[in-house]
C-alpha positions as CSV (number, residue, x, y, z in Angstrom):
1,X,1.8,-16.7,-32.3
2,X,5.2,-16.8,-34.3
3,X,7.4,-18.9,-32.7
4,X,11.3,-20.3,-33.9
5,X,12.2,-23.7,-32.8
6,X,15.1,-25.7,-32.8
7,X,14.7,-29.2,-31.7
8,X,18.0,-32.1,-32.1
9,X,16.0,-34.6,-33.7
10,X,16.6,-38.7,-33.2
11,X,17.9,-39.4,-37.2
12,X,20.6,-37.0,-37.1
13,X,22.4,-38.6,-34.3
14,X,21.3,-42.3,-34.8
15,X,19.3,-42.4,-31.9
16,X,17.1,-45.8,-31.7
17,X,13.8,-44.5,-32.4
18,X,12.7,-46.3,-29.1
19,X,14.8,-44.0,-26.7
20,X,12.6,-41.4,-25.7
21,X,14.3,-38.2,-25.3
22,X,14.9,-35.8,-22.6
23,X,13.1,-32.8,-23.7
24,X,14.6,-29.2,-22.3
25,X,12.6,-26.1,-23.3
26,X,14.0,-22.5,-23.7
27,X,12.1,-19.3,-24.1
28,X,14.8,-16.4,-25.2
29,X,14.6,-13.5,-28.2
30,X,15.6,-14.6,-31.2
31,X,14.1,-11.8,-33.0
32,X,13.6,-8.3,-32.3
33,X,16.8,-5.4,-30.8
34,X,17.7,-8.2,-28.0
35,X,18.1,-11.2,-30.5
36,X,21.5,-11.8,-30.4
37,X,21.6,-12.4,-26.6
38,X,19.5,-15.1,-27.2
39,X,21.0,-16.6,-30.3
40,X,24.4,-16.8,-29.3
41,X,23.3,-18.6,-25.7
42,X,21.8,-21.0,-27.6
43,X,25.0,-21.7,-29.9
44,X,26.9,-22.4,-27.1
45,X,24.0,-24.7,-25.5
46,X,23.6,-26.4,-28.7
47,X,27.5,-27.0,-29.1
48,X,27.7,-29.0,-25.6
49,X,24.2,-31.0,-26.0
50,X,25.2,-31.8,-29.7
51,X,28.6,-33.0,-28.1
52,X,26.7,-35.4,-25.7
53,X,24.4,-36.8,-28.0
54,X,27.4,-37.8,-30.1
55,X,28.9,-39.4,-27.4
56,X,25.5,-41.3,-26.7
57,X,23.8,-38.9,-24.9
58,X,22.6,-39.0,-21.2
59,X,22.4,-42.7,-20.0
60,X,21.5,-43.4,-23.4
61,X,19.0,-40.7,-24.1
62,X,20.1,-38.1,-26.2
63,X,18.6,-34.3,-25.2
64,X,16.7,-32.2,-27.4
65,X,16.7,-28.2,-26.8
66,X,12.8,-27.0,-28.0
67,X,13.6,-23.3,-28.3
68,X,11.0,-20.3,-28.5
69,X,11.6,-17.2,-29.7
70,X,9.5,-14.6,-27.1
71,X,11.4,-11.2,-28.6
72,X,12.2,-10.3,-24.9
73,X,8.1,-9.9,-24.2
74,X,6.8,-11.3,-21.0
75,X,3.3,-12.0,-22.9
76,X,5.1,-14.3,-25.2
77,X,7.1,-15.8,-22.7
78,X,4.1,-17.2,-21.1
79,X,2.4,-18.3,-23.9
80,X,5.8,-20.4,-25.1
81,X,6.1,-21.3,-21.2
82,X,2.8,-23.0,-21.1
83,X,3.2,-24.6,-25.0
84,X,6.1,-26.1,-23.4
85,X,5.2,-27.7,-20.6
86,X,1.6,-28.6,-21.9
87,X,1.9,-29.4,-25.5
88,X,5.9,-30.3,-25.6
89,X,5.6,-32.3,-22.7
90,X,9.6,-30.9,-21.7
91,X,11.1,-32.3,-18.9
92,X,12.8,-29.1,-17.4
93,X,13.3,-25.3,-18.4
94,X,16.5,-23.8,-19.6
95,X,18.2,-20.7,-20.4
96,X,15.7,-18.3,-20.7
97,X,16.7,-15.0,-21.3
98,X,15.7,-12.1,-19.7
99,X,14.3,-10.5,-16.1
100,X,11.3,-9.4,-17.0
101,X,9.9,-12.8,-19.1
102,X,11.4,-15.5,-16.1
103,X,9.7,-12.8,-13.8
104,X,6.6,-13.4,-15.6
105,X,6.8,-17.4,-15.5
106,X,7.5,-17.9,-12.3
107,X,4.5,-18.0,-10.3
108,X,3.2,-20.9,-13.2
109,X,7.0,-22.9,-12.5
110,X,6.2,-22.5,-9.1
111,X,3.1,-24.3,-8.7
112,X,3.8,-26.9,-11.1
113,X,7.4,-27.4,-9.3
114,X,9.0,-27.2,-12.9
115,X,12.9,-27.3,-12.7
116,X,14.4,-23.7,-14.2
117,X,18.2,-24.3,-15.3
118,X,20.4,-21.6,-15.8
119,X,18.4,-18.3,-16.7
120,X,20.1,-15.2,-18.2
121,X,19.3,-12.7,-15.7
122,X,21.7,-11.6,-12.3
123,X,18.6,-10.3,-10.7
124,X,17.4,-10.9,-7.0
125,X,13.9,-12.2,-7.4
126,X,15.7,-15.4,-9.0
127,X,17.2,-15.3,-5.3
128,X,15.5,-14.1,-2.7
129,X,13.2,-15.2,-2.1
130,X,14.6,-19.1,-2.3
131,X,13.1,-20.8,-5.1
132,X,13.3,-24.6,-4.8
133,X,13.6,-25.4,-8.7
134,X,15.5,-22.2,-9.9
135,X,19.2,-23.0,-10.7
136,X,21.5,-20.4,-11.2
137,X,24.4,-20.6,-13.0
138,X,25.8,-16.7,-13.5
139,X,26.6,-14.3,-10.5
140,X,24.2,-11.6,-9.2
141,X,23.7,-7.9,-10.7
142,X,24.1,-7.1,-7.3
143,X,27.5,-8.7,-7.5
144,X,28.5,-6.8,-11.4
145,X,27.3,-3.9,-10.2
146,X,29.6,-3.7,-6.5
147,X,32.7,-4.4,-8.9
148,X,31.6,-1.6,-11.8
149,X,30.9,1.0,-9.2
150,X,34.1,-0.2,-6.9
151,X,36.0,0.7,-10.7
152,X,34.5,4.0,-10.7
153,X,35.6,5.0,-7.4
154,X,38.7,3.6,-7.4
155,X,39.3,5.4,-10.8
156,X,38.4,8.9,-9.4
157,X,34.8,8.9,-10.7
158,X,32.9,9.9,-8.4
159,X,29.9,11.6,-10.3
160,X,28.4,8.7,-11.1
161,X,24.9,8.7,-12.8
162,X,22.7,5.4,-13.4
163,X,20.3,4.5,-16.6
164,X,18.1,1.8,-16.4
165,X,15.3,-0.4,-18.3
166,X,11.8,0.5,-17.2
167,X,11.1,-3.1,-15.7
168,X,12.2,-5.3,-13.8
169,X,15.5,-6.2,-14.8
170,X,16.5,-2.4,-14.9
171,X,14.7,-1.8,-11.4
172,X,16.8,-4.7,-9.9
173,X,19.8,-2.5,-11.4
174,X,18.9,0.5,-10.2
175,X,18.6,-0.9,-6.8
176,X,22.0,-2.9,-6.6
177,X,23.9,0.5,-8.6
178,X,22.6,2.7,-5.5
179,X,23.3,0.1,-2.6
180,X,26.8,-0.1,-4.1
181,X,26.8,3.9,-4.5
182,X,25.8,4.3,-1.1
183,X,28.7,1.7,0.4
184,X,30.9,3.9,-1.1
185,X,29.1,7.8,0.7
186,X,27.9,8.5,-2.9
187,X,24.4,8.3,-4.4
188,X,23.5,8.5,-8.0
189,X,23.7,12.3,-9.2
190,X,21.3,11.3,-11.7
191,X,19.1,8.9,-13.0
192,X,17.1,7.7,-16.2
193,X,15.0,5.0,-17.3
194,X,14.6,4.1,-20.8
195,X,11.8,1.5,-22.6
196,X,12.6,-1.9,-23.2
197,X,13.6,-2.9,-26.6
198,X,13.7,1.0,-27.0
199,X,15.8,2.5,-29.7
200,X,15.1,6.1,-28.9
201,X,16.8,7.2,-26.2
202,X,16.9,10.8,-26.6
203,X,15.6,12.0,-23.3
204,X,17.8,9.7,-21.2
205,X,20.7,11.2,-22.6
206,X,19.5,14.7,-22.4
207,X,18.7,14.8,-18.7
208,X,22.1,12.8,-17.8
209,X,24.2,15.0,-19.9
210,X,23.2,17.8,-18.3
211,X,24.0,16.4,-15.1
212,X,27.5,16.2,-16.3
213,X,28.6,12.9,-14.9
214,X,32.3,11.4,-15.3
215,X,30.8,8.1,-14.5
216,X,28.1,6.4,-16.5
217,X,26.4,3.0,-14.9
218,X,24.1,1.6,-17.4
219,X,21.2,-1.9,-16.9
220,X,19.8,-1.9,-20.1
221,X,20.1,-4.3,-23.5
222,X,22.8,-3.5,-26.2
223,X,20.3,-1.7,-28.9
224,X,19.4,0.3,-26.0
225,X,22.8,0.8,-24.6
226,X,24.4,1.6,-28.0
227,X,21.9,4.3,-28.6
228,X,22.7,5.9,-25.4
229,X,26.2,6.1,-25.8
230,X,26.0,7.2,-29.2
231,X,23.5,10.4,-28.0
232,X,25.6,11.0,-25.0
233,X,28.6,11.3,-27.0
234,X,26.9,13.4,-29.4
235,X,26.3,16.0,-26.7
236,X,29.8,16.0,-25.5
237,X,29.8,14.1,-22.5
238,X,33.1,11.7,-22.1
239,X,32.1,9.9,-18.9
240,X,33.2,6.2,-17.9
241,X,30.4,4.1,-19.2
242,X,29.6,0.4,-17.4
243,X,27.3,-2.0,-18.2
244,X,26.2,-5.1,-16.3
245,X,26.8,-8.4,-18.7
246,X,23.4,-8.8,-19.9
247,X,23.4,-5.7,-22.0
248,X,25.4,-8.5,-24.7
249,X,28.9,-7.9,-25.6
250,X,29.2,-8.7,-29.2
251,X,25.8,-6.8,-29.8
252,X,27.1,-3.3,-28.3
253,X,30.2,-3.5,-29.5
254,X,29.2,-4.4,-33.3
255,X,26.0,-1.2,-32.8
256,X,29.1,1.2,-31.7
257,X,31.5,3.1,-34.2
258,X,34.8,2.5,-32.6
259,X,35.2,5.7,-31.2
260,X,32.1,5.3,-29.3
261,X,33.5,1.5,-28.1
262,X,36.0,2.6,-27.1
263,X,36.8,1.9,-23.3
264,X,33.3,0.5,-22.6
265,X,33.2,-1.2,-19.8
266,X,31.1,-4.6,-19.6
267,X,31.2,-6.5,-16.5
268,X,31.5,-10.7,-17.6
269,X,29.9,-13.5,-15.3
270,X,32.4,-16.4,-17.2
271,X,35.6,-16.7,-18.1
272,X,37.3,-15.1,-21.4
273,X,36.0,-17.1,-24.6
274,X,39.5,-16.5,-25.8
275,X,41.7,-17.3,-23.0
276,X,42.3,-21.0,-24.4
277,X,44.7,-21.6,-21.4
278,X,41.3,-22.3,-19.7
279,X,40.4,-26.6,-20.2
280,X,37.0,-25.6,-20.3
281,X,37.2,-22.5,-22.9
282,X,39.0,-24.9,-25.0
283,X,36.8,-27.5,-25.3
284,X,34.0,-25.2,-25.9
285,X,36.0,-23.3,-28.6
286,X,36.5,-27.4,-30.0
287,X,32.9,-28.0,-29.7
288,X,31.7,-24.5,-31.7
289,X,33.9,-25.1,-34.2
290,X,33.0,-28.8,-34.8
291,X,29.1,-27.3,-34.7
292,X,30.7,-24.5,-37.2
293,X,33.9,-24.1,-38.8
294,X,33.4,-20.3,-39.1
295,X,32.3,-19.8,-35.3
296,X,32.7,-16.9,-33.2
297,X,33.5,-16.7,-29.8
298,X,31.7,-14.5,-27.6
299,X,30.4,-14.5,-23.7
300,X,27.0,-15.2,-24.4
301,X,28.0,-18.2,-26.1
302,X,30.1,-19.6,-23.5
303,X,27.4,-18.9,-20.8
304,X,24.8,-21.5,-22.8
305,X,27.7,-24.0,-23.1
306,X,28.5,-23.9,-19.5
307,X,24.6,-24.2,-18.8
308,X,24.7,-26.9,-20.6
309,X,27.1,-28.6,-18.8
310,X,25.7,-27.9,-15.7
311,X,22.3,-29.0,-16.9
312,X,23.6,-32.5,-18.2
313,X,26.1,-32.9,-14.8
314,X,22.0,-32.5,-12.9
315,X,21.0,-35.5,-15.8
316,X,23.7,-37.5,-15.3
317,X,23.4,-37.5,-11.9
318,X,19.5,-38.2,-11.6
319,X,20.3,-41.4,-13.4
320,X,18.0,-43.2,-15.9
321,X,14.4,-41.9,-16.9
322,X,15.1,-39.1,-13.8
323,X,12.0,-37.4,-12.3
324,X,12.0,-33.2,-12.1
325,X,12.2,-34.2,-8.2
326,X,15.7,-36.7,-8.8
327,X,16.7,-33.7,-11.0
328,X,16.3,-30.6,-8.8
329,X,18.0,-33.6,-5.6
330,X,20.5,-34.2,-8.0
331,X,21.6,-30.7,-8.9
332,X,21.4,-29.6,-5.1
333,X,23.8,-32.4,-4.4
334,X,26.4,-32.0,-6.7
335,X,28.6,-29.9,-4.4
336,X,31.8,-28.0,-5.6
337,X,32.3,-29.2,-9.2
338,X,35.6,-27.4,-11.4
339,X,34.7,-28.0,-14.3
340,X,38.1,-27.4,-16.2
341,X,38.8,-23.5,-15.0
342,X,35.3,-22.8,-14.4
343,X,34.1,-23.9,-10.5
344,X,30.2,-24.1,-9.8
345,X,28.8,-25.5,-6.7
346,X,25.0,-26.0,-5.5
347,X,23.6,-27.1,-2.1
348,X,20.0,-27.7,-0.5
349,X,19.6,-23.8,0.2
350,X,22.0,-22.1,-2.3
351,X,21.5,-22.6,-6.1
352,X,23.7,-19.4,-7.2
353,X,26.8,-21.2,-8.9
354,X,29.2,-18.9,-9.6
355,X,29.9,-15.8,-8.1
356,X,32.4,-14.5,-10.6
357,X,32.9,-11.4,-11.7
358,X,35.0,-9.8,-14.2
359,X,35.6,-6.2,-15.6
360,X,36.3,-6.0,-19.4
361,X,36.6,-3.1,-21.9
362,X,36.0,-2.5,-25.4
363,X,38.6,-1.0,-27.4
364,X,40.0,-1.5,-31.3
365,X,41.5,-4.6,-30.0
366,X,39.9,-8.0,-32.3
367,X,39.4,-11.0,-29.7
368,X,38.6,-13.6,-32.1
369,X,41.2,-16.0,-32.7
């Protein structure tokens, strides 16, 4: 099994070689269609655990990110999951990427009562049921989805048809889209599923074109999505595309000509990576840069920098050499915390963060600074 790693090491931060680290692994795609959702999340981890470690790390422990590459496949999730915690000996999970792979780890992070920091995915099973060691930092898809089909309504679209991953990410999709349809007296007027990972999508856009919606919901990743869009254009449908925020901003808009970007819609879970009236967006614009003087901005990015933080606020306040137990107590206690523009809060029987929700929309606009 191929597997990337990157792993902050003791010499480049001048570490004494007798503090042991705290260990955090991450199993994301770092290769493969959904790549760059998992690259830039790590970026923007690395930036605000690099920052720490400069400043002398976590009670004098510096952290180290182990990071897998799975290429958004459950199978390889698993196997990273269990090198992990078996052979890397990490102290907690963090920011995995995906539905279907955390879906596929959990019953193994539920009997071992591993802590799971932060994962990339809106869907309900991180939710309900309550799982005692699952932290989420981002909104629902439930949430995304209320405010992208609320748009649609609002807007006059009312023809609104829904595509979706065949798994379980798409599936949670398809279920929040048609609750929020149905709030409204609408249901879907069609529907599609595509493969995961699938750049063929020539079916999909076949049987929803001829539906003729004016509204377009799509749960899918960006390779996917921008194939879509590109074959629905093709046969001369105009309709109002959404997408929920995992589908990866940058990605889509970078696999789209800029006729076909524009006025995508992409519903965000964290603040603008540009809006540098934000404390918070600044200092994670600072720390990018200092990681890379050529950095790009992006909401992926600033999603594994705000994990971070929320991961090292649980550290700090588990005090030295914590236990997973003091960790997962530690995090449940921290309350309403504002962390410069961006507010996150935990309890004992919530461990959803954030509910924001924004709407955004591609256009021949250039965000980067």
């Amino acid at each position: 099994m191929q597997r990337a790693a990157v792993a902050l090491t003791a010499a480049t931060w001048g570490f004494s070689a007798f503090a042991a680290p705290i260990r955090l692994g991450q199993s994301a795609p770092f290769s493969g269609p959904s790549a760059q959702l998992g690259i830039e999340y790590r970026s923007g981890a690395k930036a605000y655990f690099d920052e720490v470690n400069r400043r002398g790390g976590i009670h004098g422990q510096r952290v180290e990110l182990i990071s897998l590459d799975d290429g958004y496949t459950p199978s390889r999730t698993v196997a990273n999951t269990r090198f992990l915690l078996n052979r890397a000996h990490v102290f907690a999970l963090f920011g995995y990427v995906g539905t279907p792979t955390v879906k596929a780890v959990l019953p193994m992070i539920g009997s071992q009562s591993i802590p799971l920091v932060a994962p990339l995915s809106g869907a309900q099973l991180l939710r309900s049921p309550f799982r005692s060691t699952v932290f989420n930092l981002r909104s629902s898809y439930r949430r995304e989805l209320e405010e992208s089909v609320g748009y649609l309504v609002r807007s006059g679209f009312h023809r609104i048809a829904v595509v979706y991953q065949h798994d379980a990410y798409g599936l949670d999709g398809l279920n929040g889209a048609t609750a929020a349809l149905r709030s409204h007296g609408l249901r879907p007027i069609a529907q599609a599923g595509v493969t995961r990972n699938s750049l063929n999508t020539q079916t999909a856009a076949a049987a929803i074109a001829k539906a003729q919606p004016n509204g377009v919901v799509l749960v899918t990743a960006y390779g996917t999505a921008a194939d879509f869009i590109h074959r629905l254009r093709r046969l001369g449908n105009k309709a109002q595309v959404m997408n929920v925020s995992f589908v990866g901003t940058r990605g889509l808009k970078s696999a789209l000509s800029p006729a076909e970007a524009d006025g995508i819609g992409i519903s965000q879970v964290v603040p603008f990576p540009w809006d540098g009236r934000l404390p918070v967006v600044r200092d994670y614009q600072r720390a990018m840069l200092k990681q890379n003087n050529r950095a790009r901005f992006g909401f992926s990015s600033l999603e594994g920098f705000l994990a971070a933080k929320v991961a090292v606020e649980g550290l700090r306040r588990a005090g030295p050499n914590p236990t997973r137990r003091a960790f997962v107590t530690a995090l449940e206690s921290m309350g309403h915390v504002d962390f410069g523009g961006f507010q996150v809060s935990f309890s004992s029987r919530d461990h959803e963060a954030s509910t924001l929700v924004d709407l955004t929309f591609l256009g021949s606009q250039d965000w980067e600074p």
